[in-house]
C-alpha positions, 0 to 999 in steps of 0.5 A: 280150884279150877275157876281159880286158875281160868280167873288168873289165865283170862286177866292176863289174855291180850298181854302179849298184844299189848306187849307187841303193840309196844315194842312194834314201833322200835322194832319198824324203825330198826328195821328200817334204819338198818336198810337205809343204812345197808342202801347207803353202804351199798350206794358208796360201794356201787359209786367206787366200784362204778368209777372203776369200771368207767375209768377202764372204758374212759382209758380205752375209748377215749369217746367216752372220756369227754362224756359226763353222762356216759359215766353217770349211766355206767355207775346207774347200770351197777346200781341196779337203777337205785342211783340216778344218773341225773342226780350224780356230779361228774368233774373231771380235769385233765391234770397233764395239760389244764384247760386240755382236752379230756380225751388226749392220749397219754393224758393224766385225767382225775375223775371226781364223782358225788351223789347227794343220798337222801336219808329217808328214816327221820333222826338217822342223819342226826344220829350218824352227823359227823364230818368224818362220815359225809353226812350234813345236817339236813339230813344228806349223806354225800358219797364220792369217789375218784380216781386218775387214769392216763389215756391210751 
């Protein structure tokens, strides 16, 4: 009787780790596909968050406002390095006066900033394609921000 039951408990040895091998691959790219979407979410919101703190230095140091790079470098130094300031498209207009300078004082100037986000877990692009999203076919989710301020 007790063979019976070591005979039944060693055909099934090993069933968990084929049971884990098969669910191992769905489990990795959950995983994965939920941190990229936790660093794409955290992009957009270090983006707008970045484009607020420039517009106060923009607006009180009107040095700054002519200086593209110097945006980018505050939205990189909110990131904690994970955007890259070379990769980031800064447009900015002087709407008071068009073709002005940038650093007038008392002018409206509108700040246009976009960052091209990479997606790096294959089909997630394809999953989440919808124009309301940002998100292109080949795979790029863009993620911008503006804002107007008026020069002191």
């Amino acid at each position: 009787m007790f063979k019976l039951f070591s005979k039944e408990k060693s055909a099934q040895a090993g069933s968990s780790a084929v049971e884990f091998a098969l669910i191992l691959p769905f489990m990795l790219y959950f995983m994965f596909f939920t941190i990229e979407l936790c660093l794409l979410f955290f992009s957009q919101l270090v983006v707008e968050q970045g484009m607020i703190f420039a517009a106060r230095d923009v607006k009180t140091r009107a040095a700054i406002a002519a200086d593209n790079g110097a945006l980018a470098t505050i939205i990189r130094d909110r990131s904690f390095g994970i955007i890259h300031p070379e990769e980031i498209n800064v447009v900015a207009t002087n709407v008071t006066t068009p073709g002005g300078a940038l650093n007038e004082p008392g002018a409206v100037v509108t700040y246009q900033v976009t960052y091209n986000w990479k997606v790096l877990v294959p089909g997630l692009g394809r999953l989440l394609h919808r124009p309301s999203l940002n998100f292109g076919t080949d795979g790029i989710f863009v993620v911008s921000s503006g804002i107007a301020v008026r020069n002191e």
